[in-house]
C-alpha positions, 0 to 999 in steps of 0.5 A, spaced: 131 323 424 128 329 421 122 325 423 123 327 430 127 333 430 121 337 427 115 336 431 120 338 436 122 344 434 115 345 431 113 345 438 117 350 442 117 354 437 109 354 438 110 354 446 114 361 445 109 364 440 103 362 444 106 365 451 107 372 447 101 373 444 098 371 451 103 376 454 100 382 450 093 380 449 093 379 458 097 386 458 091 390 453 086 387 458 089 390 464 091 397 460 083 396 458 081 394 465 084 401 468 079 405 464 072 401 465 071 400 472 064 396 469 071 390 468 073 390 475 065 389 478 065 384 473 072 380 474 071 381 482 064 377 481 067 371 477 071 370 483 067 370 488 068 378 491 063 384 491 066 390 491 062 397 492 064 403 490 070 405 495 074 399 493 073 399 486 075 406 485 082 404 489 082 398 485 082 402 479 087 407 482 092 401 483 092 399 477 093 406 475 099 406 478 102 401 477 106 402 470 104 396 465 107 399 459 114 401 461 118 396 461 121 393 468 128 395 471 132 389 474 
């Protein structure tokens, strides 16, 4: 029985450590993507957009106002 239990156990508890770190590594890209405009060129080429320099500033400006170190209110 501990045969099966285990591995399960094992295994949701990797899932939900491996779903935080990838939370807070996503989120310190973001905070670091809000000051390097150079990171936004580069993610906007990856998928296929061109951006020039209007529409990088307001990217960079959306991102600045969106609050993503505080928590969110329901």
């Amino acid at each position: 029985m501990w045969d099966v239990i285990i591995p399960i156990v094992t295994l949701i508890v990797g899932l939900i450590i491996g779903f935080v770190v990838g939370v807070f590594y996503l989120r310190s890209q973001l905070t670091k993507m809000q000051n390097d405009p150079e990171m936004i060129q580069k993610m906007a080429k990856q998928m296929g957009y061109n951006m020039n320099k209007q529409q990088l500033n307001k990217a960079q400006q959306m991102m600045k106002n969106q609050n993503l170190n505080k928590p969110r209110r329901k």
